[in-house]
C-alpha positions, 0 to 999 in steps of 0.5 A: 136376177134382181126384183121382180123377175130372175133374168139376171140370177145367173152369173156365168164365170169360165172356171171350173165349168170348162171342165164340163165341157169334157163330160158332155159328149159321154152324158150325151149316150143314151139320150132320148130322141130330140123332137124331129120331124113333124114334133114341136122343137120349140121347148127350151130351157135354162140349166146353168150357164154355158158348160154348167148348163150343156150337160144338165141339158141332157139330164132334163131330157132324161127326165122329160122323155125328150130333148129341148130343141133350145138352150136358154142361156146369158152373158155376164153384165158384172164388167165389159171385161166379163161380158167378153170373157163370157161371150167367148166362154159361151159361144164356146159350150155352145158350139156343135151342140143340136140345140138352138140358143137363145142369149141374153146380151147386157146392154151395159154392164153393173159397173156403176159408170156405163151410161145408156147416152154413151152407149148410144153415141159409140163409145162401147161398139168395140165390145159388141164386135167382139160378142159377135166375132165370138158367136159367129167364129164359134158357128153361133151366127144364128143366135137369137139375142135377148139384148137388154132384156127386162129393160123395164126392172129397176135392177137392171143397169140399161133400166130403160126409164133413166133416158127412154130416148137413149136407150132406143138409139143405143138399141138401135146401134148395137143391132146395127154394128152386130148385124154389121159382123162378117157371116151373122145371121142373128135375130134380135129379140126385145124382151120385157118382163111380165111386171108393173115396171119402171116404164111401160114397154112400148113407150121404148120399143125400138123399132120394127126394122131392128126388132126381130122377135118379142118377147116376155118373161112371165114368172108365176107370181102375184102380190095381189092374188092369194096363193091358193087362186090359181085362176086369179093369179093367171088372169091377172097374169093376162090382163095386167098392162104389160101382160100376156094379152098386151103382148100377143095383141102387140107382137100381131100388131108389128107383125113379130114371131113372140117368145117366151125365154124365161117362164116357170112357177116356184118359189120366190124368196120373200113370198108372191111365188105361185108355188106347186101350180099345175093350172100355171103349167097347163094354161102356159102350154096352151098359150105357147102352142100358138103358131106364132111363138118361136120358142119358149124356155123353161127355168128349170132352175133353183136361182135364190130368188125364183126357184121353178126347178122341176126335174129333180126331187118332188119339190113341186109334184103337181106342176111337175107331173102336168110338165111332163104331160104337156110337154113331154114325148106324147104331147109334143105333136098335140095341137094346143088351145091357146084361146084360154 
């Protein structure tokens, strides 16, 4: 997590984190019920990386009163070499866990050298084979992969404004030679993020044959809005040009399920966080009951730049309690309005 948006704030490392790999099945006892039949299971939420993050899984069900039936989680971009160690390492945390997973897959790594070009010419499919092995040997084949999302941040390394035309070709190629993998089934999700950008998204939308989902990351933040108006700050969070209405009217347009992998309201380093903000959590929940959308992934997380954690402490009391309300075990068969 770089900029505006803390998709990249996780760097996920195999170290002691295989270690907690050991704990998870005893943190598992005495868990609430996942949301079953009849229950809405789209409710995700990102917890730390891989075997950091599986057992923090369970403590937010505890809290919430039920289980998430997605996991939010993302592969390293430091080097190629991390990028598949971290493949491995997640597939692995991930494997024979109820949870649906949800990835974030770089498109090119921070290594100062890689180049969108290139990518789209072939010189780093090797690297993608292995990512896809990886998930499907460890029966991941059907992951949604958020590949090269936020392409539209200026921090990211596949900033999709340095060669629009190459960064769809290389899209395209990725999808192509994952797809490509014995037994995969995985669904490829195009993720902007909810900010003014380095480039509008559709001019980089790569194509409905090798699109699957779309998605968007949407943080409670404005540099425009006072703190203390959350209605502003949410209907500028609709209205904005790449915003919650251009969003739901482009998904309908290409006839795509949305997502919502990252949302979350807190404190962001620098101010322009919205802070404690029930309404935020509130109107989200009505936006995300909408049938359309696959799922939508909590960052209930304390990242330095973005903090939303929610489940631990009274950090955020307000936004905390209408959480609970909204997507806790008596509001998950509740009908939303998501017209708001």
């Amino acid at each position: 997590m770089c900029g505006r948006g803390p998709a990249a704030a996780h760097r996920p490392s195999p170290r002691a984190g295989r270690w907690a790999a050991v704990l998870f099945f005893a943190c598992t006892l005495a868990l609430p019920a996942a949301a079953g039949s009849g229950a809405d299971n789209r409710l995700g939420v990102y917890k730390g990386a891989g075997c950091d993050g599986r057992p923090r899984i369970a403590e937010f069900g505890r809290w919430l009163g039920r289980m998430p039936g997605w996991a939010v989680d993302f592969l390293a971009d430091t080097s190629w070499t991390e990028i598949r160690n971290t493949a491995e390492w997640i597939a692995g945390c991930w494997r024979g866990t109820p949870y649906r997973l949800s990835l974030a897959v770089p498109m090119l790594p921070k290594d100062g050298r890689s180049t969108l070009e290139a990518g789209a010419e072939g010189a780093y499919d090797s690297h993608f084979r292995h990512i896809a092995r990886a998930l499907v040997a460890n029966g991941r084949a059907d992951a949604v992969l958020r590949l090269g999302w936020e392409f539209n941040g200026e921090w990211s390394a596949w900033n999709a404004a340095k060669d629009p035309e190459a960064f769809i070709r290389f899209w395209r190629r990725i999808v192509q030679v994952m797809r490509a993998q014995p037994g995969a089934a995985f669904r490829f999700e195009w993720t902007p993020g909810l900010f003014r950008g380095t480039v509008h998204p559709e001019r980089v939308y790569p194509g409905d044959d090798v699109v699957d989902v779309i998605g968007l990351t949407v943080y409670n933040q404005s540099w425009t809005v006072p703190l203390s108006d959350a209605e502003g700050r949410w209907r500028e969070l609709r209205t904005q040009r790449s915003g919650l209405d251009w969003h739901r009217r482009f998904a309908a347009e290409h006839g795509k399920p949305r997502a919502f992998p990252e949302w979350g309201t807190g404190v962001r380093t620098g101010g322009g966080g919205g802070g404690d903000d029930p309404l935020f959590i509130a109107r989200m929940a009505d936006w995300v009951s909408a049938p359309d959308v696959l799922y939508y992934g909590y960052w209930d997380f304390p990242a330095p730049d973005y903090n939303a954690l929610l489940s631990a402490g009274d950090r955020l009391p307000r936004a905390a309690q209408a959480f609970r309300e909204r997507f806790g075990p008596a509001a998950a068969t509740r009908p939303g309005d998501n017209a708001r």
